[in-house]
MIBA-234309 format. One record per atom (N, C-alpha, C): atom name; x, y, z; residue in three letters. Coordinates in pm, whole numbers. Example, Ala and Ser with C-alpha at 12.3 -4.5 7.8 and 13.67 -1.06 7.14 Angstrom:
// MIBA-234309
N, 1319, -569, 780, ALA $
CA, 1230, -450, 780, ALA $
C, 1320, -330, 780, ALA $
N, 1285, -225, 708, SER $
CA, 1367, -106, 714, SER $
C, 1290, 3, 787, SER $
END
This chain:
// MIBA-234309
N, 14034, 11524, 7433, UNK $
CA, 13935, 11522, 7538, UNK $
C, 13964, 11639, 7631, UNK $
N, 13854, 11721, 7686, UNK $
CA, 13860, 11887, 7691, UNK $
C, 13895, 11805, 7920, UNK $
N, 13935, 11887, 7953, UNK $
CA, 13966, 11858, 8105, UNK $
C, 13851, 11820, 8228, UNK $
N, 13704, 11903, 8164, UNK $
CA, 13564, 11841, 8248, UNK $
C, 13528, 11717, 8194, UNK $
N, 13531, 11667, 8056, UNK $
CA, 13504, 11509, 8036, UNK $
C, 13605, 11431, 8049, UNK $
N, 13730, 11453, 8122, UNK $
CA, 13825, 11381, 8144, UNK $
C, 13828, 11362, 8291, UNK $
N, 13730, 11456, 8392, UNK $
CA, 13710, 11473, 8511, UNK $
C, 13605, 11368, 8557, UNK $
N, 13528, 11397, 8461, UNK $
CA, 13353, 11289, 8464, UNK $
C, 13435, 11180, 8456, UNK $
N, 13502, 11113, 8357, UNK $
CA, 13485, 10982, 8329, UNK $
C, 13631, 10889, 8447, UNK $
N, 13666, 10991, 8468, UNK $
CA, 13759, 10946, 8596, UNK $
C, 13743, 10937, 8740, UNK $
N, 13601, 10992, 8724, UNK $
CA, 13504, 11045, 8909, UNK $
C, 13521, 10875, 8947, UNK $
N, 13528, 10883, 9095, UNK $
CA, 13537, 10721, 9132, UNK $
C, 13411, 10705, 9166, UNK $
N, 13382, 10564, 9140, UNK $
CA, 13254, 10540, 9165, UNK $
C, 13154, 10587, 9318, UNK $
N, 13249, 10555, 9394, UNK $
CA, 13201, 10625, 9490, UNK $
C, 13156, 10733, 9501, UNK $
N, 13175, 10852, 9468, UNK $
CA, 13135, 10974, 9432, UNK $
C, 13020, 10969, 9364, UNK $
N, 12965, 10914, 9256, UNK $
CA, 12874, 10906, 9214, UNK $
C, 12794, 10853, 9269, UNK $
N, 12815, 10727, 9302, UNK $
CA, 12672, 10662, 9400, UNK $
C, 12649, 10759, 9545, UNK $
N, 12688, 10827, 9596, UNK $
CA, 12660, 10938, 9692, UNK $
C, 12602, 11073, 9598, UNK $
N, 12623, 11104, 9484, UNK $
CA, 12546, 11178, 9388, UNK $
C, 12417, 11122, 9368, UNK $
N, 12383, 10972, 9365, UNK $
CA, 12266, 10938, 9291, UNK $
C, 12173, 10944, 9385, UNK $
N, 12251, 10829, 9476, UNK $
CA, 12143, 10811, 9620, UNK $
C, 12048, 10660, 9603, UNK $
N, 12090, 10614, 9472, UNK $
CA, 11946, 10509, 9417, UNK $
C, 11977, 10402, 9532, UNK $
N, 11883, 10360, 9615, UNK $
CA, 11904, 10249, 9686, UNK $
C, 11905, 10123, 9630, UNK $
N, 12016, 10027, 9684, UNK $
CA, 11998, 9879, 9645, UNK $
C, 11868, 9797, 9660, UNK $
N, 11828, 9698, 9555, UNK $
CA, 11709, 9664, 9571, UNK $
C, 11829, 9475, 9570, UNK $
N, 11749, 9406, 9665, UNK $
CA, 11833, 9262, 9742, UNK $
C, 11751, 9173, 9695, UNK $
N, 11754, 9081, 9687, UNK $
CA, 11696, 8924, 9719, UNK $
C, 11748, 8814, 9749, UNK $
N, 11712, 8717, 9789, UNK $
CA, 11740, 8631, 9773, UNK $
C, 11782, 8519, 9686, UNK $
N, 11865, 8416, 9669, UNK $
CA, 11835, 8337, 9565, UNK $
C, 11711, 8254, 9562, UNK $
N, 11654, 8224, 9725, UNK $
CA, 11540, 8121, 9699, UNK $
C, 11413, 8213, 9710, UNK $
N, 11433, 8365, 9705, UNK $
CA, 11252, 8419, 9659, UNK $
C, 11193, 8390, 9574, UNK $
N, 11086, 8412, 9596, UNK $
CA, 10956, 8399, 9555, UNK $
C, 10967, 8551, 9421, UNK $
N, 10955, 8454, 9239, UNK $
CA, 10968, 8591, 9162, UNK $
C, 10815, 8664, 9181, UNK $
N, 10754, 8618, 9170, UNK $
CA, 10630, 8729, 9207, UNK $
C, 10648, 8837, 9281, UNK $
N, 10657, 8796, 9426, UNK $
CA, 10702, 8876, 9552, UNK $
C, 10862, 8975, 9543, UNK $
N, 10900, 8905, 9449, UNK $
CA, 11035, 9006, 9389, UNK $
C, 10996, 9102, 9298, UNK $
N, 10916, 9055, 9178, UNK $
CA, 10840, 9143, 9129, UNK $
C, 10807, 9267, 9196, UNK $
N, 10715, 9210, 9275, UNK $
CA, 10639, 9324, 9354, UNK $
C, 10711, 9444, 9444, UNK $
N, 10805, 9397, 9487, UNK $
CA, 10921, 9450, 9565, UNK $
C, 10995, 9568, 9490, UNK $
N, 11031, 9508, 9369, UNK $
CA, 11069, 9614, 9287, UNK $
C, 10993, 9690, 9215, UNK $
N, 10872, 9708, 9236, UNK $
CA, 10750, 9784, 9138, UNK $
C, 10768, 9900, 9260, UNK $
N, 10847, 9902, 9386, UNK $
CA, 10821, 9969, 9453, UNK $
C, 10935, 10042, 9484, UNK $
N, 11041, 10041, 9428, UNK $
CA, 11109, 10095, 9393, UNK $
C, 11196, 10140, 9253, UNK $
N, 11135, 10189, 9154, UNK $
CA, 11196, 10204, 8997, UNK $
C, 11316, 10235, 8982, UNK $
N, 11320, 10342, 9069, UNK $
CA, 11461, 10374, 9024, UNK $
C, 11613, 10257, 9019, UNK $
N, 11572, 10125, 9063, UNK $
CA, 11664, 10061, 9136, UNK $
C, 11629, 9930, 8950, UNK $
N, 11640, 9937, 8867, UNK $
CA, 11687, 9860, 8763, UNK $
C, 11742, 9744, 8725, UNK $
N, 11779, 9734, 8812, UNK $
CA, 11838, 9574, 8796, UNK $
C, 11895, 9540, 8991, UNK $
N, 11798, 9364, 9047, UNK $
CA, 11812, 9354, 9154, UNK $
C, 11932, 9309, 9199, UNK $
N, 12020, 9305, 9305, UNK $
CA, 12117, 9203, 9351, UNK $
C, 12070, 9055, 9412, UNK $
N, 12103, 8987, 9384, UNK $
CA, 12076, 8837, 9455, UNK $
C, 12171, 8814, 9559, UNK $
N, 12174, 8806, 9660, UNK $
CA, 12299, 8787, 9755, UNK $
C, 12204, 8619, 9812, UNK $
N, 12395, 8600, 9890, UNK $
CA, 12365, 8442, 9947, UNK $
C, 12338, 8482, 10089, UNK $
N, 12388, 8385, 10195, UNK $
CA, 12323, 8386, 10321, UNK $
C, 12421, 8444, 10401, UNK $
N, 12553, 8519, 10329, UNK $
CA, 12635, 8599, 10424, UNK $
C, 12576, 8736, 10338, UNK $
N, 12514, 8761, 10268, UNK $
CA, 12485, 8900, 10195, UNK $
C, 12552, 8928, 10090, UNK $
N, 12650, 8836, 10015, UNK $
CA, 12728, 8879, 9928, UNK $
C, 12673, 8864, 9802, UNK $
N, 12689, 8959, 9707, UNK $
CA, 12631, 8933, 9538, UNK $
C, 12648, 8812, 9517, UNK $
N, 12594, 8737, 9451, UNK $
CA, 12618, 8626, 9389, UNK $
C, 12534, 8619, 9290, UNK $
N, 12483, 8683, 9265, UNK $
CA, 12428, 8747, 9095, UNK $
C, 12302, 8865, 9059, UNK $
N, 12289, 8862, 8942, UNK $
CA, 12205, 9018, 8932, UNK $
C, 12090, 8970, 8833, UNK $
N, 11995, 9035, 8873, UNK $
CA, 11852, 9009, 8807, UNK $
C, 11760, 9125, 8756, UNK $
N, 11830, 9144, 8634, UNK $
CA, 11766, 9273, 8591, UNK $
C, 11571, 9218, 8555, UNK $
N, 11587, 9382, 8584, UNK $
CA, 11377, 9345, 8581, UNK $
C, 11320, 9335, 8514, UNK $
N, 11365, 9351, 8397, UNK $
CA, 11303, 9274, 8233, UNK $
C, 11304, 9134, 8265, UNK $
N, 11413, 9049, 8285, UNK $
CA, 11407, 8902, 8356, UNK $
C, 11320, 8853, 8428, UNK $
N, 11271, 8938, 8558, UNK $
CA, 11174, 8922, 8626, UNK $
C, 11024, 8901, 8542, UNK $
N, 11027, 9045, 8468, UNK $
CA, 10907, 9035, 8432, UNK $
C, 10918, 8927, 8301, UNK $
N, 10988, 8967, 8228, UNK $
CA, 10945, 8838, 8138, UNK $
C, 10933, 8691, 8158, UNK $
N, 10967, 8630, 8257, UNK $
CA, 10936, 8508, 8401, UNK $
C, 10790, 8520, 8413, UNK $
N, 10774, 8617, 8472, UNK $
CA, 10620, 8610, 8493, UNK $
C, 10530, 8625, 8410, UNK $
N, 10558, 8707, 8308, UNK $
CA, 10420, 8702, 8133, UNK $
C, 10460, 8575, 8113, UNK $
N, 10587, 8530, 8118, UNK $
CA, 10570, 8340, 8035, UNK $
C, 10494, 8266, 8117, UNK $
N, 10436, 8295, 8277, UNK $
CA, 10383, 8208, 8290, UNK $
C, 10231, 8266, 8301, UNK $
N, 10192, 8396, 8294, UNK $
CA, 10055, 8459, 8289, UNK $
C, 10028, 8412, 8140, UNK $
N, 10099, 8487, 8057, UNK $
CA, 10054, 8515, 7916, UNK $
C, 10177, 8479, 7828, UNK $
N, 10208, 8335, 7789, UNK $
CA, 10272, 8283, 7717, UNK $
C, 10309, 8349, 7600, UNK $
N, 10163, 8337, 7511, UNK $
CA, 10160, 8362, 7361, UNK $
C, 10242, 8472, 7364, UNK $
N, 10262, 8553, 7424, UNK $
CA, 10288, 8746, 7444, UNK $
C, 10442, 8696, 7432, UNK $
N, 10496, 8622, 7470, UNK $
CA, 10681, 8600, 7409, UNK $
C, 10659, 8458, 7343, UNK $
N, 10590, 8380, 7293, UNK $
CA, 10590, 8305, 7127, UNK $
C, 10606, 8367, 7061, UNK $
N, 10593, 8499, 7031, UNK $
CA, 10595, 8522, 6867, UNK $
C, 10725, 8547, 6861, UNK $
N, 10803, 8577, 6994, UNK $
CA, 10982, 8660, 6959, UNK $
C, 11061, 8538, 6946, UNK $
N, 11028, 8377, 6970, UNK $
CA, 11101, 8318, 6927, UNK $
C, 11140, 8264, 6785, UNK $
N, 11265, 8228, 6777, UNK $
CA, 11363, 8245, 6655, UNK $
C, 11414, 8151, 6595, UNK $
N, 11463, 8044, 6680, UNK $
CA, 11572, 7959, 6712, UNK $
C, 11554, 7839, 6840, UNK $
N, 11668, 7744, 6806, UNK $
CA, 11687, 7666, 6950, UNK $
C, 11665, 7742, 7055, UNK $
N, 11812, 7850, 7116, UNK $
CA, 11827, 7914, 7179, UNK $
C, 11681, 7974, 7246, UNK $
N, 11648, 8032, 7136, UNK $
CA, 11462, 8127, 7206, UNK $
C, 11374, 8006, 7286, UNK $
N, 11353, 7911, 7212, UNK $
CA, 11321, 7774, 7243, UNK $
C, 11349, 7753, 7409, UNK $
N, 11439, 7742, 7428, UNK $
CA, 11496, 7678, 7544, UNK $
C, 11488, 7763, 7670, UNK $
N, 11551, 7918, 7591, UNK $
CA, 11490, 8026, 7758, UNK $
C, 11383, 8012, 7756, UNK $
N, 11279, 8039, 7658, UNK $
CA, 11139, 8037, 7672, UNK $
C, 11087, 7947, 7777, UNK $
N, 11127, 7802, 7772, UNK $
CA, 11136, 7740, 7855, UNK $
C, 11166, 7724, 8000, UNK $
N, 11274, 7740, 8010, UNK $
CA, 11325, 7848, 8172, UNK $
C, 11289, 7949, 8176, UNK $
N, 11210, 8028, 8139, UNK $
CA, 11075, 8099, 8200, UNK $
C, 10991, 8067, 8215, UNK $
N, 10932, 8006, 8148, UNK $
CA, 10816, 7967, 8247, UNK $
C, 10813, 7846, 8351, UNK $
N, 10920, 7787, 8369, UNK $
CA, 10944, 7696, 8497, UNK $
C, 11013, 7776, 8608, UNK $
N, 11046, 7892, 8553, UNK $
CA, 11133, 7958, 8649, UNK $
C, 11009, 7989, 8786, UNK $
N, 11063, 8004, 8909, UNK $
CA, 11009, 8065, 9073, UNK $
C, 11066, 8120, 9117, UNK $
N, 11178, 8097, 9129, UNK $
CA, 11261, 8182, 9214, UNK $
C, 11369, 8249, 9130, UNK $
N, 11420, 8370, 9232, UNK $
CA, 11483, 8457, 9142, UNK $
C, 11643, 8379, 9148, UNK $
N, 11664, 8282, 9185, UNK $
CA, 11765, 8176, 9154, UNK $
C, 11770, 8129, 8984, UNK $
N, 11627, 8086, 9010, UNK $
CA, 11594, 8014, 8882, UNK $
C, 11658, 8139, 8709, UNK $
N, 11648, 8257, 8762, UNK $
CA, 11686, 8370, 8638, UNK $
C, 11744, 8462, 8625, UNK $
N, 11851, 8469, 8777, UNK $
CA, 11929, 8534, 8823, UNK $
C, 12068, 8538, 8685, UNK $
N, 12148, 8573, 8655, UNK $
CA, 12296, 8599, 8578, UNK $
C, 12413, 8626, 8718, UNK $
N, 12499, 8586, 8634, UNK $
CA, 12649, 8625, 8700, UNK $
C, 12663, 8759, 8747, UNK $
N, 12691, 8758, 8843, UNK $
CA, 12723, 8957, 8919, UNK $
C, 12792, 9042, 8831, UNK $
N, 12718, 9149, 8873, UNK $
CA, 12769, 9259, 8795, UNK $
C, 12803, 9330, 8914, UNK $
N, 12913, 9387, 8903, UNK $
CA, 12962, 9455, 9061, UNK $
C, 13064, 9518, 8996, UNK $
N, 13139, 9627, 9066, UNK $
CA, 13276, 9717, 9087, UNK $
C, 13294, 9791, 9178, UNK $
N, 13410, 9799, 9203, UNK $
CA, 13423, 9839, 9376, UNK $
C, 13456, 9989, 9367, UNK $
N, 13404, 10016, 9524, UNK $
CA, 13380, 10216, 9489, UNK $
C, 13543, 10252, 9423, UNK $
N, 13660, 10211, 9460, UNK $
CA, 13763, 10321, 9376, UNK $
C, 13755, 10295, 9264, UNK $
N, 13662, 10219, 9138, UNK $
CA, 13700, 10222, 9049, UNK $
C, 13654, 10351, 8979, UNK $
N, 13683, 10383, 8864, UNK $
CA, 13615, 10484, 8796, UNK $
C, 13450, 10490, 8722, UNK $
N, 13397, 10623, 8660, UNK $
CA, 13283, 10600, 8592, UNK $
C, 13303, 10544, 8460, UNK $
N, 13415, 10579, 8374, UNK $
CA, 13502, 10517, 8285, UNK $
C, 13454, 10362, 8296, UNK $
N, 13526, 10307, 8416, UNK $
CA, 13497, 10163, 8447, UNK $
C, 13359, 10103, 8426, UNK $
N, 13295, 10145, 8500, UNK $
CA, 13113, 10147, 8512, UNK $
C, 13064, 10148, 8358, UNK $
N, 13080, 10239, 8312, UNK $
CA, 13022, 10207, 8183, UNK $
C, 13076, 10124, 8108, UNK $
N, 13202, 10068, 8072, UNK $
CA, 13262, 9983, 7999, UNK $
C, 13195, 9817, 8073, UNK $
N, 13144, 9816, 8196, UNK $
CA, 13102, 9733, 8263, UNK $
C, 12917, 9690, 8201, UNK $
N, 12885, 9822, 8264, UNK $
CA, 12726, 9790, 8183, UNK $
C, 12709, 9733, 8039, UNK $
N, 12826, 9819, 7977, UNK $
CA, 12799, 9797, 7806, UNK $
C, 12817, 9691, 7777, UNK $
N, 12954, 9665, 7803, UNK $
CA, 12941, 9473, 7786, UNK $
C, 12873, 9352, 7813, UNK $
N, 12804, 9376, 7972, UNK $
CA, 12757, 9318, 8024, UNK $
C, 12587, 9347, 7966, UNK $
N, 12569, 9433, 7907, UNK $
CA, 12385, 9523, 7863, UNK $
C, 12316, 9508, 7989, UNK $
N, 12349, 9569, 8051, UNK $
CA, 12286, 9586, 8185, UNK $
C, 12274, 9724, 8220, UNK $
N, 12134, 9769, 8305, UNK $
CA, 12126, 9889, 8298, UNK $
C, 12184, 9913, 8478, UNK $
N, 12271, 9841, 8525, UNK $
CA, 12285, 9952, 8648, UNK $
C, 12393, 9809, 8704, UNK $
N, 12453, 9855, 8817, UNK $
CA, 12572, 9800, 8906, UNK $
C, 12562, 9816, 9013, UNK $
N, 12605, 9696, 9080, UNK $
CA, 12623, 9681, 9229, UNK $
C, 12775, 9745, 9280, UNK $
N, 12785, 9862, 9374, UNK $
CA, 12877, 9873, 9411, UNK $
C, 12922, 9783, 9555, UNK $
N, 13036, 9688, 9568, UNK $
CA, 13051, 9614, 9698, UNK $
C, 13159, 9649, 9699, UNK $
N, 13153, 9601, 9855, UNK $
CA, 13286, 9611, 9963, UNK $
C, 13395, 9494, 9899, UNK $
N, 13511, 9488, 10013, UNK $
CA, 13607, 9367, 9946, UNK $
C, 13511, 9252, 10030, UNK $
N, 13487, 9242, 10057, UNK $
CA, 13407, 9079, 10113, UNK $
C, 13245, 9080, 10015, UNK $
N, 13273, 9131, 9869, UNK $
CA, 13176, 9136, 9790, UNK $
C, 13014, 9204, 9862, UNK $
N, 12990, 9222, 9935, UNK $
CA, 12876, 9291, 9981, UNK $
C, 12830, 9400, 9928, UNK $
N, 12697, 9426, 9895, UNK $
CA, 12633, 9538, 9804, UNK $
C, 12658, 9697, 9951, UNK $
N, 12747, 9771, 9858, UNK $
CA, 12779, 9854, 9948, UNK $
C, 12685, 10038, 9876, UNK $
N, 12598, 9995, 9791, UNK $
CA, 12558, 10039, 9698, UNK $
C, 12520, 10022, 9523, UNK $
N, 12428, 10134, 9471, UNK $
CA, 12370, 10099, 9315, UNK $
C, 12464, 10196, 9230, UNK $
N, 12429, 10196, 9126, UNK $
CA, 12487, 10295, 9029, UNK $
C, 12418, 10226, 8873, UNK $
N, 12349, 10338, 8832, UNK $
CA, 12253, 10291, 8758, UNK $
C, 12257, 10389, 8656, UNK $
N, 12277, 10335, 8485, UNK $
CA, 12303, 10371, 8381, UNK $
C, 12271, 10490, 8350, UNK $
N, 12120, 10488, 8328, UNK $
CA, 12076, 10646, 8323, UNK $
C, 12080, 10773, 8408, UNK $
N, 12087, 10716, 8538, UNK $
CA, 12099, 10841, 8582, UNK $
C, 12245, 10865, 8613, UNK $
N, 12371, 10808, 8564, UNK $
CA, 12483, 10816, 8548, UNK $
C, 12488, 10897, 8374, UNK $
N, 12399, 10828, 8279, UNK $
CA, 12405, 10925, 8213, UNK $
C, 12424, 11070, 8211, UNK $
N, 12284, 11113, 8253, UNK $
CA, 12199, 11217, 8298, UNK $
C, 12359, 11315, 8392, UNK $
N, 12434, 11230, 8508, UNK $
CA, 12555, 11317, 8528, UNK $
C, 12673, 11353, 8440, UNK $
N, 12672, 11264, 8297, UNK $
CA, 12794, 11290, 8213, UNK $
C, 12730, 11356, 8147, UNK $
N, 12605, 11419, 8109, UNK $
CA, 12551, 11486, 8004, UNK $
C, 12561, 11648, 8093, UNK $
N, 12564, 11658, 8213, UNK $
CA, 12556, 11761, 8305, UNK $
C, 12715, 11776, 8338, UNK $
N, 12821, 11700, 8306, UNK $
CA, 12955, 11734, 8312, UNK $
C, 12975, 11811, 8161, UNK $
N, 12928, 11747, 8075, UNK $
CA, 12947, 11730, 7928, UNK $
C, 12898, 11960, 7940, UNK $
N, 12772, 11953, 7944, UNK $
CA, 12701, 12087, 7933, UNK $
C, 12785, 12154, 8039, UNK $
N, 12809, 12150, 8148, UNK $
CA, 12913, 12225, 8243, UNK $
C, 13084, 12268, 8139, UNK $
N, 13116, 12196, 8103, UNK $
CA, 13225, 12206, 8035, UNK $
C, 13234, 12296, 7873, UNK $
N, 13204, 12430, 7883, UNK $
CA, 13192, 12495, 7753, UNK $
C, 13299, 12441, 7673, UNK $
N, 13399, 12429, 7660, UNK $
CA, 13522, 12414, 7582, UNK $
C, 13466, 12273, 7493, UNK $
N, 13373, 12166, 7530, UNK $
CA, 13457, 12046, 7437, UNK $
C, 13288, 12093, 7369, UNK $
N, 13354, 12034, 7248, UNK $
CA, 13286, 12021, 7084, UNK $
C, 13142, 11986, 7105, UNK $
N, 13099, 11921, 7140, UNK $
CA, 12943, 11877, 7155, UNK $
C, 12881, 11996, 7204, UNK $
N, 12910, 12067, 7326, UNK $
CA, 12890, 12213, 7344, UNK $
C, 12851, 12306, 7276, UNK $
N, 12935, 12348, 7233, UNK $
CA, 12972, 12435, 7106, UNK $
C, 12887, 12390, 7009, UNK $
N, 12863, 12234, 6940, UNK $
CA, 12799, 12227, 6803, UNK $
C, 12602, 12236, 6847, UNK $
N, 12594, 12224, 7031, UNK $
CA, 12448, 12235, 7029, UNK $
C, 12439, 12356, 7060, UNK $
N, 12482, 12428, 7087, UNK $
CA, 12453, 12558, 7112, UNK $
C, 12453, 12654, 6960, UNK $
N, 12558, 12576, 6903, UNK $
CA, 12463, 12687, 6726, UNK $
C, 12368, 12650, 6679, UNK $
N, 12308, 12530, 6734, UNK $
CA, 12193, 12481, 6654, UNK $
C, 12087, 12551, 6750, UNK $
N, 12128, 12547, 6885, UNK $
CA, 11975, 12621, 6929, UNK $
C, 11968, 12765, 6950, UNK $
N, 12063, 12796, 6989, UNK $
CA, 12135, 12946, 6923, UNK $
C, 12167, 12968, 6786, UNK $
N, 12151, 12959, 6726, UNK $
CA, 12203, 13009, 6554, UNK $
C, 12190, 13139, 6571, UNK $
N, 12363, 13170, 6457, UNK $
CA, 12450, 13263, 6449, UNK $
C, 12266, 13401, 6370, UNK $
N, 12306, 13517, 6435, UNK $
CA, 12218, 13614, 6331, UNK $
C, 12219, 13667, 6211, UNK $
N, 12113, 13634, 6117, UNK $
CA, 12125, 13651, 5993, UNK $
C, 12199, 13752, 5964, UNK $
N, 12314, 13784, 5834, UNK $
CA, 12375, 13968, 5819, UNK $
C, 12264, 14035, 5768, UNK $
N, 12272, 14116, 5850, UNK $
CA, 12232, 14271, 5812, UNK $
C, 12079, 14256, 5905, UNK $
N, 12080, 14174, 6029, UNK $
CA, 11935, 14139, 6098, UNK $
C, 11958, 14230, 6204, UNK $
END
């Protein structure tokens, strides 16, 4: 591993979420998912919401596929019948469309605190398949976002900054190719 992708993947999180800028998008546990919906149509860049309790602290994350698929189960059913499979499909299907509040379809927090690394962050999303993270304080409070792609988008811009490592080098002969002899 060449010394700029060993730089990227060690940046502390903090650093990055002051790179991105993406603001936290909040709720409640007892909102209204419609009105959460809507909330977040108004901000995209922000991917997955935080749920905090009544001191502000995460207490879980509601990515917006969740949201929305909550609300087609209860607009337009048929539109997720056909993806079921199993018990399992059976049963969320179910807790969507009884779901209201973003309590009702909220998951366990996804959080890491600013000294950890980007290293960290991604080993976090991946496991978790979540496209973005709550950065909090030690009294768990959303102290900031950090959100997959455009964390991508900075390791692909460390990655291209760094001539030396291999990925470099192998796209640049493909879009550069060497000149034919005797051209």
């Amino acid at each position: 591993m060449t010394s700029g992708v060993r730089l990227a993947r060690q940046t502390s999180v903090a650093v990055c979420q002051q790179l991105l800028a993406i603001e936290p998008l909040l709720a409640n546990v007892d909102d209204d998912l419609l009105a959460t919906l809507r909330r977040a149509s108004t901000q995209p860049a922000t991917r997955l919401i935080g749920v905090v309790d009544g001191q502000g602290r995460i207490v879980g994350v509601l990515p917006i596929v969740g949201v929305a698929e909550a609300v087609v189960a209860r607009v337009a059913p048929e539109a997720l019948l056909a993806g079921i499979k199993d018990v399992a499909d059976v049963a969320r299907f179910g807790h969507q469309v009884e779901a209201r509040t973003v309590g009702d379809v909220m998951v366990p927090p996804a959080t890491i605190a600013p000294q950890a690394t980007i290293g960290e962050a991604f080993q976090v999303m991946h496991t978790r398949r979540l496209s973005g993270l709550y950065v909090v304080d030690a009294e768990g409070r959303p102290a900031g976002y950090l959100d997959l792609l455009e964390l991508a988008v900075r390791y692909v811009d460390a990655l291209e900054a760094d001539v030396d490592h291999p990925d470099v080098g192998a796209r640049k002969q493909v879009v550069d190719p060497p000149a034919p002899p005797g051209a």
